[in-house]
VEXFI-914720 format. One line per 4 residues: their letters; for each residue x, y, z of C-alpha. Coordinates in pm, whole numbers, padded with zeros to 5 digits. Example, Ala and Ser with C-alpha at 12.3 -4.5 7.8 and 13.67 -1.06 7.14 Angstrom:
2
AS	01230 -00450 00780  01367 -00106 00714
This chain:
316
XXXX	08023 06947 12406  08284 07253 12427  08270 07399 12103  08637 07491 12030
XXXX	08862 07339 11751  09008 07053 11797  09330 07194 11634  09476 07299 12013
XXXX	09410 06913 12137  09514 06737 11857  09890 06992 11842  09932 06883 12213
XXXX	09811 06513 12169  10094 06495 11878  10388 06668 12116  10282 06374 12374
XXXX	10310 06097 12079  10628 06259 11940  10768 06198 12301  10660 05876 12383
XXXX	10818 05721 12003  11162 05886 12135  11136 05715 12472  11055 05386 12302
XXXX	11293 05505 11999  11559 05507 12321  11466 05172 12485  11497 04984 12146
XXXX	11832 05112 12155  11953 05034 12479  11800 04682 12418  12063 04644 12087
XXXX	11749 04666 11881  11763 04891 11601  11540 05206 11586  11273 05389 11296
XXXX	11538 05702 11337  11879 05675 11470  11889 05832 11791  12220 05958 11666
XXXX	12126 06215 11393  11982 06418 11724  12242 06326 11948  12410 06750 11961
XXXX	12283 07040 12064  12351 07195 11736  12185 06909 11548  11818 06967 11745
XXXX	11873 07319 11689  11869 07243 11320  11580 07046 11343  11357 07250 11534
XXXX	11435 07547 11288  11383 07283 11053  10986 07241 11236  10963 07632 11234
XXXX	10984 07738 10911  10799 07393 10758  10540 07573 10976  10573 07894 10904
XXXX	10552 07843 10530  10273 07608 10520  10063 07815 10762  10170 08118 10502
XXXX	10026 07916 10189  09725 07848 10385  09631 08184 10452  09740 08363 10134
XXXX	09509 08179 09902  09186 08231 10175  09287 08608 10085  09318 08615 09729
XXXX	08996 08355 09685  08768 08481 09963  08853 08814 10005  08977 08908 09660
XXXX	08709 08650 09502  08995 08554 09241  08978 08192 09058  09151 07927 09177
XXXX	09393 07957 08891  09420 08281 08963  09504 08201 09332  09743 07945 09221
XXXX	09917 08201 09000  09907 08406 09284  10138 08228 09491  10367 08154 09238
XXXX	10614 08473 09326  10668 08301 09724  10747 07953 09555  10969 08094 09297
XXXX	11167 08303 09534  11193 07935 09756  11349 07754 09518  11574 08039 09398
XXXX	11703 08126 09743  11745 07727 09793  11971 07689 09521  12176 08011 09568
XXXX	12208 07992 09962  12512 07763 09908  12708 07991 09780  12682 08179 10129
XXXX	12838 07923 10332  13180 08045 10276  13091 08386 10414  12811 08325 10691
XXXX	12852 08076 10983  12472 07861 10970  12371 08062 11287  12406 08372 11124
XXXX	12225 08270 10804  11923 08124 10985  11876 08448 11202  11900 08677 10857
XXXX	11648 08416 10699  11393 08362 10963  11446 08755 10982  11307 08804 10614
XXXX	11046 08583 10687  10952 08801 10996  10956 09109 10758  10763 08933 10462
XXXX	10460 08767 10653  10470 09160 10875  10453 09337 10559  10187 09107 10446
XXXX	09980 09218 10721  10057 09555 10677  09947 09589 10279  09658 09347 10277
XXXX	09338 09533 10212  09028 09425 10055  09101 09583 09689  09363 09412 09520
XXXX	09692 09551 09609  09920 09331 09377  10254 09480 09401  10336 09499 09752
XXXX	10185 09184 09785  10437 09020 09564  10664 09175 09757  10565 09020 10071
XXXX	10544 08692 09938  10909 08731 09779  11104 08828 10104  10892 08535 10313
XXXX	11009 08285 10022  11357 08383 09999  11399 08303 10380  11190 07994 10387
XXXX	11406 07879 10067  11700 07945 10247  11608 07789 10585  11569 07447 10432
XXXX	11868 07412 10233  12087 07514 10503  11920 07307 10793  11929 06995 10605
XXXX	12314 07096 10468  12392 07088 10807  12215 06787 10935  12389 06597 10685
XXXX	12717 06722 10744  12697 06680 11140  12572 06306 11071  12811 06044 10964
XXXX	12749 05912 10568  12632 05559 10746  12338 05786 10886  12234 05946 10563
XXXX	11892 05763 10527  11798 05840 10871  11875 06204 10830  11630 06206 10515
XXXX	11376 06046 10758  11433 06285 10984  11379 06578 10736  11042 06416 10583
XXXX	10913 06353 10902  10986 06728 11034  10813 06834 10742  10505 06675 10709
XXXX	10454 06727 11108  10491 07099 11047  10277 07122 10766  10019 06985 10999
XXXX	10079 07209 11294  10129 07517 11022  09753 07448 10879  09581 07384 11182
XXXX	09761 07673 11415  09703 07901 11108  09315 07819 11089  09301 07771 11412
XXXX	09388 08113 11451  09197 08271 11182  08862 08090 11283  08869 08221 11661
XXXX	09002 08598 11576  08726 08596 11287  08483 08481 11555  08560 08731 11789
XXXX	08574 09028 11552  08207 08864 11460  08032 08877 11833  08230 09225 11912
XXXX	08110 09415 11639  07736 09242 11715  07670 09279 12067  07538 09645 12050
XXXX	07533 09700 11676  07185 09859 11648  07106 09729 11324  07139 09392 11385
XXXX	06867 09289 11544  06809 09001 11827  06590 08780 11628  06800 08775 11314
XXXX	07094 08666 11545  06872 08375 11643  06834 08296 11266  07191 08275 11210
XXXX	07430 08021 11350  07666 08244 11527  07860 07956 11698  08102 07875 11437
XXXX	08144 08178 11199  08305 08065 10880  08559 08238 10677  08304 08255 10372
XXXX	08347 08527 10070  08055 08818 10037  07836 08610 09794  07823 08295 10082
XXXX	07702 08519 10324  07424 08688 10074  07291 08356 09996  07325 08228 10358
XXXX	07089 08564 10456  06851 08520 10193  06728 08271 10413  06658 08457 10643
XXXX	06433 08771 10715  06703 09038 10698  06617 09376 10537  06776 09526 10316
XXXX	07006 09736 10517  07044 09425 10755  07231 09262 10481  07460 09558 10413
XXXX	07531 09560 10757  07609 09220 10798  07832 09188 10456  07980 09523 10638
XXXX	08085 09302 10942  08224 09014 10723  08461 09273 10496  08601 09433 10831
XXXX	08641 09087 11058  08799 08900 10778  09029 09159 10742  09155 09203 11115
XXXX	09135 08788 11157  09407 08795 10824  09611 09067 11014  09651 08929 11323
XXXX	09705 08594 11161  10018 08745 10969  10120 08923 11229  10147 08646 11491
XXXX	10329 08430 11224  10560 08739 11186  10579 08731 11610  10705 08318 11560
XXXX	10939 08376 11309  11103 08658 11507  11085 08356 11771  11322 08111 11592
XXXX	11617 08361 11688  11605 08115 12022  11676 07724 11831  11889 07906 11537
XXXX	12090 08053 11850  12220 07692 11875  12338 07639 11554  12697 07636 11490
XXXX	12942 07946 11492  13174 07769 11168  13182 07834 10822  13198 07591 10500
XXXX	13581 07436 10548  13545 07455 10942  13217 07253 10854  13229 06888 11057
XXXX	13237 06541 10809  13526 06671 10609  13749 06363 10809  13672 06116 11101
XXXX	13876 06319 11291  13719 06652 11287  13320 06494 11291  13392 06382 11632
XXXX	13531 06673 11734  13221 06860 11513  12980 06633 11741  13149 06772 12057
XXXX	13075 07101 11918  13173 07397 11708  13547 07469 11717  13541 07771 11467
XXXX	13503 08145 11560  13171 08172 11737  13009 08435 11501  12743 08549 11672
């Protein structure tokens, strides 16, 4: 069998079932049957704007709380309570910027607000990639976790404001469908592209720094399973070579290799999560141009109009 993760596969298998339930979704409809999701809620260009930005930063954030407790528990080899405190500061800046956003709307159109949101994101998972080192570095790490959580708080409470405003109060429940269903796909996609990702950069790093590494030799490769390298912590990989007939200085070398490819697989993890969040300037480019009082809903009148599209100042 091709050993690769399944994670690629199963991502594309799920776009192809995602397609085929809004072609049946569609034919239910024009049969007078009623759909799961009302076709309606994605019936503008603004409103699948929202909801793909919606997908992007479910993503985003659930591939970021994937990856930052590997750090702090592998790397770090920090408790889980520890790890769970640890994550505490990108949670708490969430929910702040997710009550707080609101008071934005009056000032900053929803297109603009998304771009300066995913934008912090972009600069907190970067900056987490920058600072990450294999001694504790709490600070700057807080940080890090602070900007990504004040976008990702603000992301959410402004997509779904504006899915339920562009949606008539009839289609309320299917909006919060909608939403709950974007999540929990994203959290899915976030995990596996973030392991995914992790797994083949760590494996990588592995066979590079092996192939002509002197120390190493051929028949302790043979010994160890070097088809699917692990993300284990210093301690896993002693006991895994005690099993072995490594020397001494074999082990240092090899717990050598682990502390350096860990470390470039969490970079370039952050960093490409940086690269998609910098991305999502292409959906929130479709989101509407109006402020709070231009907003569609307020009247019968101006939510068609609102479903036509944006009739406000385009503030780009």
């Amino acid at each position: 069998m091709v050993d690769m993760s399944p994670a690629p596969i199963m991502i594309v298998c799920g776009i192809f079932l995602v397609q085929a339930f809004f072609a049946w979704s569609q034919r239910r409809q024009t049969s007078g049957q009623t759909p799961l999701i009302a076709l309606e809620v994605l019936e503008t260009p603004q409103e699948r704007s929202a909801v793909f930005s919606l997908f992007s930063v479910g993503a985003l954030g659930s591939a970021i709380t994937f990856l930052v407790p590997l750090y702090i528990q592998i790397v770090q080899g920090r408790s889980g309570l520890q790890t769970a405190v640890a994550v505490v500061p990108f949670s708490l800046a969430s929910f702040i910027a997710a009550v707080l956003v609101v008071r934005l709307f009056d000032r900053l159109s929803p297109r603009r607000l998304a771009r300066y949101a995913f934008l912090l994101v972009a600069a907190g998972v970067g900056l987490l990639g920058v600072v990450i080192r294999n001694d504790w570095s709490t600070f700057m790490v807080v940080i890090s976790m602070l900007l990504a959580g004040l976008g990702e708080g603000a992301l959410v409470t402004l997509l779904f404001n504006l899915l339920v405003t562009a949606s008539p109060k009839e289609l309320a429940g299917d909006v919060g469908s909608l939403r709950g269903t974007t999540n929990n796909l994203a959290n899915g996609v976030g995990t596996a592209l973030a392991g995914a990702l992790l797994v083949s950069v760590l494996g990588t790093s592995v066979h590079r720094d092996l192939v002509h590494n002197p120390v190493i030799p051929i028949e302790l490769k043979r010994e160890v399973n070097l088809d699917n390298v692990p993300f284990i912590s210093n301690d896993q990989l002693l006991n895994t070579l005690a099993r072995t007939s490594a020397t001494p200085e074999q082990v240092k070398e090899a717990v050598r290799i682990n502390i350096d490819a860990r470390l470039v697989a969490l970079k370039v993890s952050f960093f490409t999560l940086a690269g998609l969040a910098l991305l999502a300037f292409f959906p929130a480019a479709g989101l509407p141009g109006y402020v709070r009082g231009e907003i569609p809903g307020s009247n019968p009148a101006s939510r068609e109009q609102g479903r036509k599209g944006p009739v406000a100042v385009d503030d780009r």
